[in-house]
C-alpha positions, 0 to 999 in steps of 0.5 A: 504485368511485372517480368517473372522471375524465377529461381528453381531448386535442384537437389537431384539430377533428375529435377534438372531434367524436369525443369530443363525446357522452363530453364532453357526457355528462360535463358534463351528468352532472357527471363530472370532466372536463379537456379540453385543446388546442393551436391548431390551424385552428378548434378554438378556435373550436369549443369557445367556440361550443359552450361548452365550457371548455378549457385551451390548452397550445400557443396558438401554431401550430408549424413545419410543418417536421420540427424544429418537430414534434417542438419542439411536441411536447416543449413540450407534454408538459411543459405536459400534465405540469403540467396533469395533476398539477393535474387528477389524472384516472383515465384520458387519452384523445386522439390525440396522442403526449404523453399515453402519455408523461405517462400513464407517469411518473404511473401514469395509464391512457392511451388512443390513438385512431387510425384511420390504419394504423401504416405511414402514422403510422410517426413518431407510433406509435413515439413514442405506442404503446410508452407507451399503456395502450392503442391504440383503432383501428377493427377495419380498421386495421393497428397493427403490432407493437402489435396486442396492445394494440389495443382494435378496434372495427367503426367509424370516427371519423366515425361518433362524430359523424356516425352517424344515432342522433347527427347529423341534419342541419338545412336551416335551419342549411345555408340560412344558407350555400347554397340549398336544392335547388340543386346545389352543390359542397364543396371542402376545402384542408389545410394538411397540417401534421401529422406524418404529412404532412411531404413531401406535396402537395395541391390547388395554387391552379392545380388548384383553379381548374382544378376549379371550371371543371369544376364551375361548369356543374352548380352554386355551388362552396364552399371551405374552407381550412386554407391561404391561398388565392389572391384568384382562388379567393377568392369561392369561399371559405365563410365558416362557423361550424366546427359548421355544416360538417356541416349544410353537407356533408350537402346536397352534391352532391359533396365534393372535396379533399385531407382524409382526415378530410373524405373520411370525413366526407362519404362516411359522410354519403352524399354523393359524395366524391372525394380527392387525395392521397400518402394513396391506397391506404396507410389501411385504412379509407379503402380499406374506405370506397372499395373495399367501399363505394363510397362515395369515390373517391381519386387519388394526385397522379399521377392530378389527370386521372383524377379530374377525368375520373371527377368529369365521369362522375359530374357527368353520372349522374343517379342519382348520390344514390341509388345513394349512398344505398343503399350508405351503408345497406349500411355503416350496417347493418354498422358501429357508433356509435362515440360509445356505443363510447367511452363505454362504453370511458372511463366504465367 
């Protein structure tokens, strides 16, 4: 049977951490492998720091506007196309809509991973599905008319690198950022730049600094920011090696924000995690991660009150982390490792 060889897409920081354990796997065991990106917040960042070689086919950040997406993504497709008849891989995995493309016009197997519903990501779907080999979504997630293309599994992203048989978070690394054993409070800002956030809004300055007030009295605040942020929240701001974040997270008391992606990351970790988004109700596996397990709280940006109402009740529940803790157990016993999932997909 021929060798496998793989390129992986990256276009976030999170989808390095969903193919983490298939792209060191591949390294360790000498497998082709290509790994390609575009600019985007830290990623860059993240791959030198762990080593991990790459081509950057778009090392400029894009137009958030509508035009600019779609500019972005014809300027890539076109670079991925000479970037993969060099390589000249087997298979094509990542989340993006170019590889399907280029994956056509070559005969190359290609693979979309999503895990947001096609109702959400309407603009992508209909540009990445109809040209994927096929479409890998957690069992929860809603395809569309695409279902028969779906390969599902029963998991989610986050537990790709932040299952317990892959992550265990280090106190040492955490400490060279908070202070053990003391109360502290992760809020996250997104630029919401991508596709599917075209229109939306998130947490302003102003109700950031609303939320550090509520906070402050229980413990330090962090933030970190895709966007800019104003020199009053500042002082606030964590400034923290991308791979660390997790080892960060973990020791929280709560996650606040207005990232799905970090939501997920910080409820699959157990740690309270609440969301302020256009997003609620609308994504199947945050809803799972909400409303089967309990394990985050959205609010749409008519509610900022309600959260910050539900955030003081639970400020003021001391056995807030247990009661975490016991629900994390009940959606680790029913949900897979995604990592070994992937690599059994891609390697075989």
């Amino acid at each position: 049977m021929a060798l496998s060889r793989i390129l992986i897409y990256l276009g976030h920081p999170a989808h390095y951490y969903i193919f983490q354990q298939l792209i060191k796997h591949c390294i360790s065991n000498k497998i082709p492998l290509q790994i390609v990106i575009k600019k985007k917040d830290v990623l860059e960042e993240l791959l030198r720091n762990e080593c991990v070689p790459y081509i950057n086919i778009m090392p400029h950040e894009r137009s958030l506007s509508a035009w600019g997406i779609i500019k972005g993504i014809a300027f890539r497709a076109k670079e991925m196309f000479a970037v993969v008849r060099a390589f000249k891989p087997t298979v094509m995995a990542g989340t993006s809509a170019e590889i399907p493309w280029v994956g056509k016009l070559l005969g190359i197997k290609s693979y979309v991973f999503n895990e947001d519903d096609y109702a959400v990501v309407k603009n992508f779907c209909r540009v990445a599905y109809p040209m994927a080999t096929a479409i890998v979504a957690p069992n929860v997630c809603n395809v569309g008319k695409y279902n028969y293309k779906k390969i599902g599994y029963n998991s989610y992203h986050e537990l790709a690198y932040l299952h317990p048989q892959v992550f265990k978070a280090n106190i040492s690394i955490a400490a060279q950022y908070i202070t053990p054993n003391e109360p502290f409070f992760l809020l996250r800002f997104s630029s919401l730049g991508a596709f599917h956030d075209v229109g939306k809004t998130g947490i302003t300055d102003a109700k950031a600094l609303e939320l550090v007030q509520l906070l402050l009295p229980f413990g330090k605040v962090y933030i970190t920011s895709e966007r800019p942020i104003g020199e009053a929240l500042a002082k606030y701001q964590l400034n923290i090696k991308p791979i660390h974040i997790h080892h960060v997270m973990q020791y929280a008391t709560m996650y606040i924000g207005d990232s799905q992606t970090m939501t997920a990351e910080a409820a699959v970790l157990g740690v309270p995690a609440y969301r302020y988004t256009d997003f609620v109700g609308k994504l199947s596996y945050l809803n799972e991660i909400e409303e089967v397990y309990k394990l985050a709280k959205g609010f749409g940006t008519n509610a900022w009150q309600p959260m910050l109402n539900a955030i003081s009740t639970d400020l003021n529940t001391p056995n807030l982390a247990t009661i975490h803790a016991q629900r994390l157990q009940k959606l680790l016993a029913d949900k897979i490792n995604t990592a070994d999932f992937i690599k059994q997909l891609l390697l075989n």
